[in-house]
Each structure stands twice: as C-alpha cells, then as structure tokens.
C-alpha positions, -999 to +999 in steps of 0.1 A: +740+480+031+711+493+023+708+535+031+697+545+066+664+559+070+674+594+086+692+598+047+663+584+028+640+606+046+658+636+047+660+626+006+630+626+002+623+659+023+652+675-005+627+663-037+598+675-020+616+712-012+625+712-046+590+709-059+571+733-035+599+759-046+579+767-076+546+772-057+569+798-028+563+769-001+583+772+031+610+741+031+632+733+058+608+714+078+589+683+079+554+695+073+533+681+051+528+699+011+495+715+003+474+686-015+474+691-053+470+666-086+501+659-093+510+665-134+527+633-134+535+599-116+557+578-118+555+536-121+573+514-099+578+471-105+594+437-085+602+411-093+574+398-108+568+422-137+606+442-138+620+421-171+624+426-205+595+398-217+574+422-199+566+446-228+554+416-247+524+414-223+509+447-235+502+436-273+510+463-294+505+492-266+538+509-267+556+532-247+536+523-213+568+508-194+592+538-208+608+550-172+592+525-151+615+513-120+617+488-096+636+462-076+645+431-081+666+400-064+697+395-083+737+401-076+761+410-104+763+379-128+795+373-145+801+373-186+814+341-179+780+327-164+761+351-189+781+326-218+773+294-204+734+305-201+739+314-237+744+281-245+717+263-230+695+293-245+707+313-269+675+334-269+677+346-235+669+380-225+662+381-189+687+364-161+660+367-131+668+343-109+692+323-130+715+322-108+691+313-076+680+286-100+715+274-107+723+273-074+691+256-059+701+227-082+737+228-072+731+230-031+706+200-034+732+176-055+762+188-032+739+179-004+729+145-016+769+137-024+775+147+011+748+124+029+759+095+006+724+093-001+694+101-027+666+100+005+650+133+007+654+134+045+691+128+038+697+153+017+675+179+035+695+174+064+726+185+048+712+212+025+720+245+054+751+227+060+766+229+025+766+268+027+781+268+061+813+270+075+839+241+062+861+246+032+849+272+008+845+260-029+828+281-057+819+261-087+798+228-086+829+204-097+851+219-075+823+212-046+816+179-058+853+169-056+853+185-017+818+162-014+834+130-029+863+131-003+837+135+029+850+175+035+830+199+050+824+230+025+809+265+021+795+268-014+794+303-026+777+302-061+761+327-083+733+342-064+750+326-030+778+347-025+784+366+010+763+346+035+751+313+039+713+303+047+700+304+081+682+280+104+651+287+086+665+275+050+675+308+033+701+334+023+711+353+053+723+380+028+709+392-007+719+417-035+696+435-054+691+453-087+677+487-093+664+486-129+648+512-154+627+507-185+643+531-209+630+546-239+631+512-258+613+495-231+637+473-224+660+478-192+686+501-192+716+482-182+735+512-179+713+527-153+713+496-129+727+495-099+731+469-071+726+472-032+731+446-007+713+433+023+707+414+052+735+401+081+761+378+075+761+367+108+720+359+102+736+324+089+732+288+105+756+277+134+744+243+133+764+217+124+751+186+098+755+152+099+787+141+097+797+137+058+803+104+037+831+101+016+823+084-015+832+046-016+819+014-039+793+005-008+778+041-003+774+045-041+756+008-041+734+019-011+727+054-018+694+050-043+710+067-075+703+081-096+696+112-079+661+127-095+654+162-092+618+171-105+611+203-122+578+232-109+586+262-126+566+281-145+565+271-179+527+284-184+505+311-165+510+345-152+546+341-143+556+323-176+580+356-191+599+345-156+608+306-172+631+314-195+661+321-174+651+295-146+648+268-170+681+280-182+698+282-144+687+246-139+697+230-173+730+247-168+735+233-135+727+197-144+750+198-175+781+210-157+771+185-122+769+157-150+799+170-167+820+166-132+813+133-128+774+137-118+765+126-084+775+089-060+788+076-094+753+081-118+746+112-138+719+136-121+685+130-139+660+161-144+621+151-147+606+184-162+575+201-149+550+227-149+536+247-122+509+269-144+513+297-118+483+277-109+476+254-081+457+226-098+483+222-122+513+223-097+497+195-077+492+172-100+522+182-118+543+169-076+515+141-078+532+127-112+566+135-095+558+114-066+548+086-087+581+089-109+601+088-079+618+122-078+640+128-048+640+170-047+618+192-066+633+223-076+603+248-078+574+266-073+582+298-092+553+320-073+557+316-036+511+309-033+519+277-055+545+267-031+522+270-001+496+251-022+519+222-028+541+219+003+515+199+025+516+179-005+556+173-011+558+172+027+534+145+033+554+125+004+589+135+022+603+151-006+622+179-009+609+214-023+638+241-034+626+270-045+650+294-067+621+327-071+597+323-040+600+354-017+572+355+008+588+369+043+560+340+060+578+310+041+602+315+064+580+303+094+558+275+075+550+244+089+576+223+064+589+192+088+628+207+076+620+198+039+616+235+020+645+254+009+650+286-011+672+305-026+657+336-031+654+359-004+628+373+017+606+398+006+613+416+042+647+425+026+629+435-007+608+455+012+636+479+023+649+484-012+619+492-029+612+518-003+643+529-001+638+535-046+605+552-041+611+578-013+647+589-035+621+604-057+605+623-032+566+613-037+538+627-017+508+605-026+516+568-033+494+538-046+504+504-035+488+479-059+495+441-053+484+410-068+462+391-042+482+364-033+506+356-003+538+374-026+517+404-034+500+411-005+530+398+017+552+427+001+529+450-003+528+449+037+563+454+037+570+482+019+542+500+039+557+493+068+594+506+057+573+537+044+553+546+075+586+541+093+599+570+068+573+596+080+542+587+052+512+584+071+481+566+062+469+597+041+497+594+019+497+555+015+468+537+000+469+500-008+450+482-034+446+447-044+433+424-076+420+391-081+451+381-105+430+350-134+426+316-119+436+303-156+448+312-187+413+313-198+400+331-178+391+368-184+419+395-176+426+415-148+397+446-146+410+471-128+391+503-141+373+511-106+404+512-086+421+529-114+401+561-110+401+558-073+440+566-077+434+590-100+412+608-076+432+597-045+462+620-063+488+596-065+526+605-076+540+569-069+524+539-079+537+505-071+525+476-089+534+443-075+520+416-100+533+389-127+522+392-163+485+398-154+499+434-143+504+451-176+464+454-175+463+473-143+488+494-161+465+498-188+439+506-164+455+533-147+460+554-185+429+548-195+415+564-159+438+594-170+469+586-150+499+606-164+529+585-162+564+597-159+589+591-189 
C-alpha cells in the first residue's frame, strides 16, 4: 500500500530539519521554515512525459531531464513479456502501458468469446465480468480455452493482476513505478521501484450474462470476424507514448489469433490515429464506424476520449482505453460502453505526492497541461498535499495551453516561468505530454536551478 500520511509527513518534517540545521533553525516541530530562494529544485514527471523517448523532444538540449522523477502506472513486467514485445518491435524502449494495452485487447476478445457474439452491447456486457470471480486463467489461450467451453473466469494479465475492475469499468487495484532520469537521461532501472494501490475488495460483485459455449450455430450467428479498431496516438503530443501501445496490441492479436482467434475467425485489427487531437480522433471513429469495427481500443490522452465517446456511444460501439487516467472518466455519461485499463489518476495522485514530500520541499510549483488529464491530476496531487500540512502559500498551480496541432507554435511558457522563479519554488511538477520539454526549457532560461 501506499505510505500513510502521518510517515510521509513526519518525512518530510525529517528533510526539512535537515536543511534548516545549517541556518541554526529550531526542528522538532511543525512550524513553517523562514522563506528563502532555494539554490536548487528539483523536477518531477507522470505519465505523460516520464519515458525514455522524452529526451528526444528537447533537440539537442542535453542534460535538462538528468535527476528528474516521477510516477507512472505500470506493475513489474516479466522478461518473458519484455521478449515477446521484442518481437513485434525490436526497437522498443519504453513499456508504458504495454501491458494495459495488451490487456485491453485481450479482456475485449475474451468478452466477445464469452457473449458468443461480435455486438458491441454483447460484448460490453461481459467486459467487468471477465475479470471477476469464476476460474482464474492468466494468459489469453488459456482464457480463450475457459471462454470456448462457456466457464466463468477471472483474467489476471499483465497490467491486471491483483484486482478486477469495478462497476464503473476499471482496475480496482494498480501498481506504480517510481522512475529517475539518470545521468544519461534515460531512466535508471536500477533506481525504480514499485508501489501498489487501491482495494481489492473495490471490484464488481455483479454477475454477467450467463456465458455461451462455443458451438457451429453460435459461431454462424455471432457476426465474426470480431474487429477491433485502433485510436492511439500515432501523431501529436503524446506520440513518444505509441510505441509500446502499438506493441501491447499487436502482441495481443498475434497470440489471440495464434490460440485459435476468436468464435472460429481470426481477430481482425483496423489501425488508427488519434493525433492527440480531437478532429483527427473523430474522424479517425467516423472511418471506424463505417468499416464496421466492433470495439475500439483507444484514446491514448483521456480529453480525446471525452471528445469521441458521445461519438462511439451514439454508434454503440465499444471504447477501451489502455492509457486514459482522468479520476471523472469514471462517472461519464457512457450508456455501459467505456472501459479502461489504466487506473485513475485519484490513485496516481497519492503516489506522486507521496514521491514529492519524501524529498522534503517547501515551495512547490504544480504545472499541468490544460486538459481534463492535466488539470484533473493536478487537482489531485494538491489535494493529497494540503492533506500533508502544505498550505496554499506553499502550493501554486499553473496551467498551459498545450498546441491544437502539430503546426502549430510551441508551448510559451516564459511568463509563468519567472513567476516560479520569483514564487521560490523547490519542487516543480510538470504534468504534460511531449509539448512539456518547452516548459522545461522555460523554467532554465527564467533562471531555475534544477537538481542533478
């Protein structure tokens, strides 16, 4: 679990002690430190900008990310899955949300096996059901095989591994990853570490529909081929996060297809772009609709899912999300048809917290992109903050207009740059895609002194 706040805070307390020491400060007590510039300050990331592809969006600017931390989704992947990913991408050098993409893929055929049927409605019907209760079966032909026969199962996958998803359509538990740039800037395995969170007992009592086992008439009725439509990120701000998703969901279609595929016809993948744009999301589930997909496996940023899902919901299709994190996607208006396999940023929340007040800061920046993910856990982590003891002097937030397109010019963030510089920030979050190495560059050329 994640640590209690009476440790953090009386870990953070420690760090502070530690520091006023040299300037005779009294310690042992809660009171605020004397306001000062602080020498140095030290760079926080998510999900969205915590990867290895990362350093390739400052062009030739080196040693900017060296020490940066952050938090990120992601349980312990195996060498073995590490060796298949390999082989659908030998390049790869991330594995952020690979497994949530594998599994997304994986839930939504088991599903569709189990309701003897390729109807979206079907299949969403059984989607919480699959990682509930029933016979517990960890690889996708092992599944299948359960699915064929008309047993009721528990999938545990790669990034589905404790608890299954609750009424709302998501993991009831999630593991995450605390990762540092090292001097390279590239993350230093060796310094990661892995937390859980969340409640087991969180997860869906319901039961689904009753399960059909596989015979000649339910494959001739059932519509197949099942066709599952891709919305990942293949251009925009959240492109370095494609890679490994693309890589989750080709894996998962090979080995489904290699098991026999799904109601007696191989699983068919229509690929797709979301742009980390809107306008090229939509029509991107417009040509999906047309082509007759059954389940789209996507958006990557959770503000392109909001902008599509009136659309996929007024088709009746299915949108599975492996990456989107926004705590409010768990109380949208989706008629039962969105699914994720990502958790909630409520849970992300904690742990970056949780990473920032280990280091004991006194002053700390919150920058976010301004968008439903940013924004959303930028909230968060205030609120797990002030719960720590930080008041509103000692947390300031900050938002930026991340580009509408490629195009477009980048990110200026020069004004709110020296506002942090004057505001005398030791911690500075930045919760962004991409777009976010030029608030980064902002904040050095204001005359922010980042930690190494």
């Amino acid at each position: 679990m994640l640590v209690s706040r009476g440790p953090r805070r009386r870990a953070a307390l420690a760090a502070a002690c530690a520091t006023l020491l040299l300037g005779a400060a009294a310690c042992g007590s809660e009171e605020e430190p004397s306001e000062s510039q602080p020498s140095q300050v030290r760079l926080y990331g998510t999900d969205g900008n915590m990867q290895n592809s990362f350093a390739k969006e400052f062009r030739g600017r080196d040693g900017l990310l060296k020490g940066m931390k952050g938090t990120t989704p992601l349980t312990p992947l195996s060498e073995n899955f590490k060796s298949r990913l390999a082989r659908v991408d030998s390049k790869l050098s991330d594995f952020l949300y690979a497994g949530e993409a594998y599994d997304a893929v994986v839930i939504s055929v088991i599903a569709a096996q189990l309701a003897g049927s390729t109807a979206p409605a079907d299949i969403a019907r059984q989607i919480i059901g699959v990682t509930t209760g029933g016979e517990r079966c960890e690889s996708a032909a092992d599944c299948l095989e359960l699915a064929r026969a008309g047993t009721d199962l528990a999938y545990r996958g790669v990034s589905l591994n404790r608890g299954g998803f609750t009424d709302a359509g998501e993991p009831s538990t999630a593991s995450y990853a605390t990762l540092h740039f090292g001097m390279d800037e590239q993350l230093d395995t060796g310094k990661t570490e892995f937390l859980g969170a969340g409640d087991e007992s969180a997860a869906s009592v319901k039961k689904p529909p009753a399960a059909k086992r596989e015979t000649a008439a339910v494959r001739r009725d059932s519509g197949a081929p099942l066709k599952l439509g891709g919305l990942l990120p293949r251009t925009g701000d959240l492109a370095l996060a494609y890679p490994p998703l693309v890589a989750g969901t080709g894996l998962a279609i090979s080995e489904i297809n290699a098991a026999g595929g799904v109601l007696g016809e191989d699983v068919v993948w229509v690929d797709g772009d979301d742009g980390t744009n809107p306008a090229t999301a939509k029509a991107t589930v417009a040509r999906h609709i047309a082509e007759g997909v059954h389940v789209i496996i996507g958006a990557g940023a959770s503000g392109i899912s909001r902008a599509v899902l009136p659309d996929v919901v007024a088709a009746g299709l299915v949108l599975f999300s492996p990456s989107n994190t926004d705590a409010g996607l768990s109380t949208v208006d989706d008629k039962g048809l969105y699914f994720r396999t990502a958790p909630s940023d409520i849970l992300q929340g904690r742990a970056l917290a949780d990473m920032i007040l280990r280091d004991g800061p006194h002053r700390i920046a919150l920058v976010a992109r301004k968008d439903s993910y940013g924004e959303g856990l930028q909230s968060n982590v205030r609120a797990e903050l002030e719960r720590a003891g930080h008041g509103a002097d000692q947390v300031k937030l900050f938002t930026y207009e991340p580009p509408p397109n490629p195009d477009s010019p980048p990110v200026d963030f020069s004004a709110s740059a020296r506002e942090i510089k004057d505001f005398g920030a030791d911690a500075v979050l930045v919760i962004g895609f991409g777009e976010s190495a030029k608030v980064i560059e902002a904040l050095v050329a204001a005359g922010v002194d980042l930690a190494q």
